[in-house]
N, C-alpha and C positions, 0 to 999 in steps of 0.2 A: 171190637165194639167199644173199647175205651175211647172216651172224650174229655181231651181238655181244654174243651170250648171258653170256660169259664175261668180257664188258667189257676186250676184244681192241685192245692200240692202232695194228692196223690191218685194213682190213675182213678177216674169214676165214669160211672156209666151218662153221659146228660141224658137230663129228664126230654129234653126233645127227639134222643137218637135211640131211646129207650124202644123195644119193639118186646111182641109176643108177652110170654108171663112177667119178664121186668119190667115193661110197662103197666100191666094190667097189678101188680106187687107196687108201682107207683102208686099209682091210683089210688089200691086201698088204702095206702099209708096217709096217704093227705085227705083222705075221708074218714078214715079213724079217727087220725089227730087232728081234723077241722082246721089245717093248714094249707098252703097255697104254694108249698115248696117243698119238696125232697131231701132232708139233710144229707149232708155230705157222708155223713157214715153208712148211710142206708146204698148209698151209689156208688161210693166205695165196696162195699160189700158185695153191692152187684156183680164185679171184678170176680168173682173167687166162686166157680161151679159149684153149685147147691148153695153156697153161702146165704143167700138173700133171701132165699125160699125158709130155710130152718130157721135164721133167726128170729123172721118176723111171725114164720108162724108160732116159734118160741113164744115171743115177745106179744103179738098184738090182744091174747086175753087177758095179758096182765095192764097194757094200757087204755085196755075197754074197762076194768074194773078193779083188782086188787091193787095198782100203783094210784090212784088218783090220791084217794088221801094223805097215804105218802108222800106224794112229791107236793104237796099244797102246805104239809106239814113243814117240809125244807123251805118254803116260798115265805111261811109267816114267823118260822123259829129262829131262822139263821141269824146269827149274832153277827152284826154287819158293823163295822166303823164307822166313827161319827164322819160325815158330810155333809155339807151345808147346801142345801140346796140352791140352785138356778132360780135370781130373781127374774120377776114380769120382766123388771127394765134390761137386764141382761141380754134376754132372749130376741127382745124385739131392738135392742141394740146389733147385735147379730145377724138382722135380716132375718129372723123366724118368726114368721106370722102363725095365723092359728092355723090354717093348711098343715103347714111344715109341721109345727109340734104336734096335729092329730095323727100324722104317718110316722113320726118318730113315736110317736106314744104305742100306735100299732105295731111297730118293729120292736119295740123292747116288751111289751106286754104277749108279743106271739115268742119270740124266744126265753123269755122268762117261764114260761107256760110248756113249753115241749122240753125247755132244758133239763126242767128238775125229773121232768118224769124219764126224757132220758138216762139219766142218773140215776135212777132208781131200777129201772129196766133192764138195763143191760149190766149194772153193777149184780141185780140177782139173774144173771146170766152168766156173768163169768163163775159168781161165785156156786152157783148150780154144776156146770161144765168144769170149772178147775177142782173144786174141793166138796167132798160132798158133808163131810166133818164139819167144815165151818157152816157152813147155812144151821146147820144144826144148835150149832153153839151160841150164836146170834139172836141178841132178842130188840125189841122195835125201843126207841128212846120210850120213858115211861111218861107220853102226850097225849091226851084227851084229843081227836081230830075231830076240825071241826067241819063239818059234812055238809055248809051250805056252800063251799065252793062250786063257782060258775067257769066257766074255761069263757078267755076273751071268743067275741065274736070272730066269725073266719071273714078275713078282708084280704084286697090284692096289695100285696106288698110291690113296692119296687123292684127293677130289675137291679137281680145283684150283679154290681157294675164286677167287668173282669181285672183283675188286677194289671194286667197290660194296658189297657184303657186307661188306668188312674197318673194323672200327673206324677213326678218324680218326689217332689216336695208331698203332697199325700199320701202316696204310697208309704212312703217313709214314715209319717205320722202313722197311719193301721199298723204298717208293721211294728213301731215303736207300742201302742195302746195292745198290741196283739201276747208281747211280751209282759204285761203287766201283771204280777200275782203268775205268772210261769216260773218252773223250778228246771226247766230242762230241756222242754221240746217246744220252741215258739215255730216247725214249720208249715201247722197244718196253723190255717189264718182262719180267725174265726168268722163266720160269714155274719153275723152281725155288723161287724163293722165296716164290710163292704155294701151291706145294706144301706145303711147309716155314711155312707161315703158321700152319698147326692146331696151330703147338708157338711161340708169340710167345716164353715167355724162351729156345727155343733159339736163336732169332732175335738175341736179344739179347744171347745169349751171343757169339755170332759177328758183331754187330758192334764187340762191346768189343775183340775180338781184331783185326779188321783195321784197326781205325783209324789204330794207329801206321801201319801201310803202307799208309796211302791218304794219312796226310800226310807220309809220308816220300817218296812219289811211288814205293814198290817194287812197288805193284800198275799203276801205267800202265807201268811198266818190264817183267813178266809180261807184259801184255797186250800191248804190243808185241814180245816175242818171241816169243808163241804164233802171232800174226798172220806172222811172218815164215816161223814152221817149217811152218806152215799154207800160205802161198805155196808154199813150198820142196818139199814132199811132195806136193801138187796140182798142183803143174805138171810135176811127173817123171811123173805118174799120167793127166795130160789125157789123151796118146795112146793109152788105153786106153779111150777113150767114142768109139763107132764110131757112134753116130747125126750128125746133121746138124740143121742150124737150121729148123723149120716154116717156113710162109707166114704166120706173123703176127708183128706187131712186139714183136721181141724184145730192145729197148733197156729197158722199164718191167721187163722178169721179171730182167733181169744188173741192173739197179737195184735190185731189190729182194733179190736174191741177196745180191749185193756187200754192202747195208747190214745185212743179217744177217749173213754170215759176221767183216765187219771189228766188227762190234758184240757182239752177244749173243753169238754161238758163240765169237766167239775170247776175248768176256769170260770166258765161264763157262768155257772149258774151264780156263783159268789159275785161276781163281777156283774152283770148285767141286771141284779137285784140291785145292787148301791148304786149303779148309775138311773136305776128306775127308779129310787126314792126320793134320787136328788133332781128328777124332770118332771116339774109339774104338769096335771091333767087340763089339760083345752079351759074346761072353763074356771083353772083360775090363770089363766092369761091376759 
């Protein structure tokens, strides 16, 4: 039942080939999360008998309610390097009109919004399932939350282009921007950027900006404290996932957890917040 229609760098189920409870486990996920898209970890997991079933039912009462502050905490706290933001004239130099920056606006403000809270979710999921000590030891940063956060509205994002589809010269650029603030494992591509592929010179606008800080080493310095506060917040939170481990072997799904959360989620959340601060909103275009 594995698809890699989307040219996926690890097997997952597509959301089109999905049938019976993976489908209908689709479904709820993008009506919880008020998104238009299935992450890749959720379809990856689909791969792995019982996998998809325990973790979301693990998972989805913590992102109906005890993660939200949390991860909005990570959204407003993260200490991010200075970037100079994309001027008016820049953008519309570039051929982005306000069209293009309202759907780019939509693609960094919907992965910015399910990033952190994935980070928060599945970090107190491992730390639930791997140690039951630490969740215990773990206490929440000492932050007042502030509780009038809104989640963006649910809009139809673009089709995420397949990475065979993408010219050689862009491919190369995602994969290059995919590496950025990685310490190890650049093969799982984060679908932001094939999102964000149908606009190549925003692409390229945004890697001229992060380069100083990927050779400055400020973006593995992010990503290692997203990872930390992602520890941090998930293990005060584990105690709050009441389910228990199946009868199938559940060392391959915390593997495959784990290498998502400390990789692409905790990339992108650091990462896809400074490229959000530095894109301005429609109307100051």
């Amino acid at each position: 039942m594995t698809s890699l229609v989307d040219n996926d760098p690890v097997p997952a189920i597509g959301e089109q080939a999905a049938t019976g409870e993976t489908a209908e486990i689709f479904a709820d996920i993008r009506s919880t999360l008020n998104v238009e898209v299935v992450n890749l970890i959720w379809r990856h997991l689909a791969n792995f008998p019982g996998a998809l079933q325990w973790v979301w039912a693990s998972l989805k009462p913590l992102y109906l309610g005890p993660a939200i502050l949390p991860a909005d905490n990570i959204r407003k706290t993260l200490a991010l390097p200075h970037l100079p933001p994309l001027s008016r004239d820049t953008l519309r130099a570039a051929g982005l009109d306000v069209s293009a920056l309202s759907t780019i606006r939509a693609i960094l403000d919907s992965y910015q919004h399910t990033n952190a809270l994935a980070l928060v979710c599945f970090s107190a999921f491992l730390t639930r399932f791997q140690s039951a000590e630490a969740s215990q030891k773990a206490t929440l940063f000492p932050v007042d939350f502030d509780k009038s956060y809104i989640p963006p509205s649910r809009v139809a994002l673009p089709r995420l282009i397949p990475m065979t589809e993408v010219r050689p010269s862009l491919a190369n650029l995602i994969y290059e921007l995919n590496g950025f603030g990685e310490d190890g494992d650049t093969a799982l591509v984060a679908s932001m950027y094939r999102h964000l592929a149908h606009w190549p010179t925003y692409l390229a606008l945004v890697r001229t900006m992060l380069v100083p800080l990927q050779e400055s080493g400020e973006l593995q310095v992010l990503v290692a404290a997203t990872r930390r506060i992602g520890d941090s917040l998930g293990a005060a939170l584990a105690s709050e996932l009441s389910t228990t481990a199946p009868r199938l072997e559940i060392e391959p799904v915390l593997h495959s957890v784990r290498r998502f959360v400390r990789h692409p989620i905790a990339r992108m959340t650091g990462v896809c917040a400074l490229i959000g601060c530095a894109t301005p909103r429609v109307t100051t275009v």
